[in-house]
C-alpha positions as CSV (number, residue, x, y, z in Angstrom):
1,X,0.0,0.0,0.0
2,X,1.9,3.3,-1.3
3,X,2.2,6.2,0.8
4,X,0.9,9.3,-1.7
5,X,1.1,12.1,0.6
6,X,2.2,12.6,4.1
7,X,1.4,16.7,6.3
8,X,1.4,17.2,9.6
9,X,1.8,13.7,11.2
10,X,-1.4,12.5,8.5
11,X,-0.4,9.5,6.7
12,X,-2.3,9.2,3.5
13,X,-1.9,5.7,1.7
14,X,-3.7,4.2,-1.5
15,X,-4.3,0.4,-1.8
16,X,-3.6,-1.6,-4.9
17,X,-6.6,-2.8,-6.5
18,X,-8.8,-1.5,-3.5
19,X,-12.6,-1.6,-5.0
20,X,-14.5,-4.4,-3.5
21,X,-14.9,-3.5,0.0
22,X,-15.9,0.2,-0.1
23,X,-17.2,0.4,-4.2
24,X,-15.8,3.8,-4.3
25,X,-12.9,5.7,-4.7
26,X,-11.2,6.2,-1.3
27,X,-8.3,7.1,0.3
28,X,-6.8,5.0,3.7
29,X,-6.2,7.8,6.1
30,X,-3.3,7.5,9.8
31,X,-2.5,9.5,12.4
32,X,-1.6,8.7,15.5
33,X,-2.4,5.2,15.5
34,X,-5.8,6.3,14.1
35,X,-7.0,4.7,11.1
36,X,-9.8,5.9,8.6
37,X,-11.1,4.9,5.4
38,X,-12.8,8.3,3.7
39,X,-14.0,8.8,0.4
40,X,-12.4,10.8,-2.7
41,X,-15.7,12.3,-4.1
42,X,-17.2,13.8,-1.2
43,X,-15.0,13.1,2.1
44,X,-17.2,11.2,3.7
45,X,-15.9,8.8,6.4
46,X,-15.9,5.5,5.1
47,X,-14.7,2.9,7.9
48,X,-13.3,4.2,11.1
49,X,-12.9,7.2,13.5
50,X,-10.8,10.2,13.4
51,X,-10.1,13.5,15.1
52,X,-12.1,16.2,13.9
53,X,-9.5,18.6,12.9
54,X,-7.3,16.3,11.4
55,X,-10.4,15.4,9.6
56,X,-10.9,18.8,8.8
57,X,-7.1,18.9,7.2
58,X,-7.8,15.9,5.2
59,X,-11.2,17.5,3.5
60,X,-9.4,20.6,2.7
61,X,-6.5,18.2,1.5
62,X,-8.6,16.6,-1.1
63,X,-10.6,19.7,-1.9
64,X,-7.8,20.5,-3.0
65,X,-6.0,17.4,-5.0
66,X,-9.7,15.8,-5.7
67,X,-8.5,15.6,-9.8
68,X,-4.9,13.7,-8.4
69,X,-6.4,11.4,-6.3
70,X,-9.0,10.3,-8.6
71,X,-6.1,9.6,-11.5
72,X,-4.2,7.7,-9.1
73,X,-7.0,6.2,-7.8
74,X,-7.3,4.6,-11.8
75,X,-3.9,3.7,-11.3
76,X,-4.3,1.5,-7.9
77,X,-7.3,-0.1,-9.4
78,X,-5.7,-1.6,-12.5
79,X,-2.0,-2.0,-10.0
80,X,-0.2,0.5,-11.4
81,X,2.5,2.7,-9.9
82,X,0.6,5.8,-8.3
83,X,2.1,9.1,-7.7
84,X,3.0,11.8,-4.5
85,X,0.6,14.5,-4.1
86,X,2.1,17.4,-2.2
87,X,0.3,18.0,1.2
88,X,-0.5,21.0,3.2
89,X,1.8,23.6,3.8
């Protein structure tokens, strides 16, 4: 599972061929121990629990690489090599 982008203690990972168990395009979200499944099209929590204002980095996170994630998100279904996506700043 590649890490694709890593900000202020968030992990952000993207399985390989990861579309049977949640049907939609999703990112697997860590910090602090704290795992969370959310998805790519509208940030909603998939699987898990996670602290709101790390949640709140996240959204603003993939507000703002939504067209990224989705294109590497074609590229984990099929097993190919994704790529970084810069975090917050």
């Amino acid at each position: 599972m590649p890490v694709i982008s890593m900000f202020y203690g968030i992990i952000i990972r993207m399985f390989y061929k990861d579309n049977q168990q949640h049907h939609l395009p999703h990112i697997h979200v860590e910090y602090q121990g704290k795992v969370v499944v959310i998805s790519i099209e509208d940030s909603e929590i998939l699987d898990g629990i996670f602290p709101p204002a790390k949640k709140k980095l996240v959204d603003a996170w993939i507000e703002i690489h939504r067209d990224e994630l989705l294109a590497d998100w074609v590229l984990a279904v099929e097993g190919s090599k994704t790529f970084r996506i810069k975090g917050l700043e």
